[in-house]
N, C-alpha and C positions, 0 to 999 in steps of 0.2 A: 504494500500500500504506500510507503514511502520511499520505496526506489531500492535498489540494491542494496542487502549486505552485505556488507566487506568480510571477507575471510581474515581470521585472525593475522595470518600471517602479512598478510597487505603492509600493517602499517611496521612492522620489522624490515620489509622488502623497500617501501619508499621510505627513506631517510626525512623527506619531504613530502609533505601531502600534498604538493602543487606537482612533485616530480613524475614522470610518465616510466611507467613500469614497460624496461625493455628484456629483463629475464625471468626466471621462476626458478631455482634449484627443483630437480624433479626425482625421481626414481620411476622408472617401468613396472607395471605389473605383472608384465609376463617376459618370462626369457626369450620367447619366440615373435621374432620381429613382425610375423603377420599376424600376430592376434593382440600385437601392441597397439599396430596401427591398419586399419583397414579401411579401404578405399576402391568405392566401385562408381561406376557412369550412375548416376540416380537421376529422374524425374519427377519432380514433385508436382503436384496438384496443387495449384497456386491457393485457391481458397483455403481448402483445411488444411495443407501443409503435409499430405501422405503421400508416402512414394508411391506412384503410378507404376515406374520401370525401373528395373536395377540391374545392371549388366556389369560384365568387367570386358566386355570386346568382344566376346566372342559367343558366349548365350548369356539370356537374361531372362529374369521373372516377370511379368510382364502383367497387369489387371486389365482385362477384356471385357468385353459384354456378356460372355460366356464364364466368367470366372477366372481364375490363376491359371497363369499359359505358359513352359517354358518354351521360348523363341530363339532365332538366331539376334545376337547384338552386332551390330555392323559398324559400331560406335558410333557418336554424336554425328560426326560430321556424316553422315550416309545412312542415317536411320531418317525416316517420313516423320517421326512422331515428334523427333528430336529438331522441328524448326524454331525458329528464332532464337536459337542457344538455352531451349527449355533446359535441356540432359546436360549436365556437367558433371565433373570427377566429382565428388563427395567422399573426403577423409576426415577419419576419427581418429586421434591419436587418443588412448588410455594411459595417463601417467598419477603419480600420488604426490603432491606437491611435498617437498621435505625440508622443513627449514632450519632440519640440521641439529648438533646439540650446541647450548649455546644461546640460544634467541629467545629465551625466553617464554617457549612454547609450547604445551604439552605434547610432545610429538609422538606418541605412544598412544596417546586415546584414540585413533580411529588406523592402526593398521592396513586396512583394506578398503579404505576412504579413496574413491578414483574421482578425478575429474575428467573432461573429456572436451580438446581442444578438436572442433570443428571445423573444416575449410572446404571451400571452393576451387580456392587457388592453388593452379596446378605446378607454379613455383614452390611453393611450399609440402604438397605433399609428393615430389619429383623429390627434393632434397631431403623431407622426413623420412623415404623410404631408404633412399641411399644413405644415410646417415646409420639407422638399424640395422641395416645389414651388415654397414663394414663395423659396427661398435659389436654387432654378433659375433662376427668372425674374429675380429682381433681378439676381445675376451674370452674367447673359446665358449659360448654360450652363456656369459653371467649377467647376463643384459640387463636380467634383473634386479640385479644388487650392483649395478654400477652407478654412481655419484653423478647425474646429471644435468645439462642446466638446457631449459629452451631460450633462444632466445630471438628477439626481432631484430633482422638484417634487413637493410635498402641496396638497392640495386637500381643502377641506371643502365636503359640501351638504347640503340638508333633508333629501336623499333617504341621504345615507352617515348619518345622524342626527347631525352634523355631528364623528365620526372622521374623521380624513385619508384622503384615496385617494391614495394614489402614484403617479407618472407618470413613463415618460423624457421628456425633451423635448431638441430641440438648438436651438443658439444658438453663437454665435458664442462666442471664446473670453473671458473673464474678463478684465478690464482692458482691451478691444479692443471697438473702433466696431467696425460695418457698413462704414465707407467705410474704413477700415485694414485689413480682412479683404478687400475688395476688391482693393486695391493689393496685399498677398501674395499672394492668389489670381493676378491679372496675372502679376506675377512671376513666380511658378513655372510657371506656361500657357507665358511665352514662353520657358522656362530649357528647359522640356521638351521 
């Protein structure tokens, strides 16, 4: 009724409550980078807001007049139903915000507490996907106990007429190697 509540951790994260929050320390919920983040062609139905169509390229689920159909997806660009840029990529990353010990915050009360950052943009879940993958491979699968942060990156091209495009991207945490995000990751793998 009065607009957003702030999550605790917010005002540990802005120094400044004027400042614009451009990372989250995060942890992954799952080891397996495609059930961290999943990302398919979706169509929504403008009024209520339910998927009509969900493809990933190559079939799709698809609501007919007949009921649930599964079809060929020919992706956006070459689907009939997909005109005026209805169908776009649709990514969910699943991460558990963690602000760490230290801040002042009971970080223990909700364990299994997920949020879930939502995108359109196919800069963002292009670079979310390649991100989990290679932080899978190099930790030899600890995806899930590795120390991580999202964060907002800009980017200019000839094609944006050199505006910024905004992107999430994750990385390890601020002040912290790959080979020290490793050793926590270990850590907590063998605590668990």
């Amino acid at each position: 009724k009065d607009g957003w509540v702030l999550h605790p951790v917010d005002e540990v994260l802005r120094k400044d409550s004027s400042a614009k929050l451009r990372s989250i320390p995060v942890r992954l919920l799952f080891g397996d980078p495609d059930l961290s983040l999943r990302a398919k062609y979706t169509l929504f139905e403008r009024t209520t807001g339910r998927p009509l169509c969900v493809g990933d390229g190559e079939s799709c689920r698809r609501v007919t007049s007949s009921g649930m159909q599964s079809l060929p997806c020919p992706a956006p660009h070459a689907c009939s139903l997909a005109v005026a840029g209805a169908c776009k990529p649709y990514g969910r990353l699943h991460v558990r915000i963690d602000a760490g010990e230290g801040a002042g915050i009971e970080v223990g009360c909700d364990e299994l507490g997920s949020f879930v950052f939502r995108t359109t943009g196919f800069n963002s879940i292009r670079t979310l996907l390649a991100r989990l993958h290679y932080f899978h491979a190099v930790s030899g699968g600890l995806l899930a106990t590795l120390p991580l942060e999202l964060r907002l990156r800009g980017k200019s091209t000839a094609m944006s007429h050199r505006a910024p495009i905004y992107y999430v991207d994750l990385t390890t945490r601020t002040g912290s190697t790959l080979a020290q995000a490793m050793v926590l990751a270990k850590e907590l793998h063998e605590a668990r």
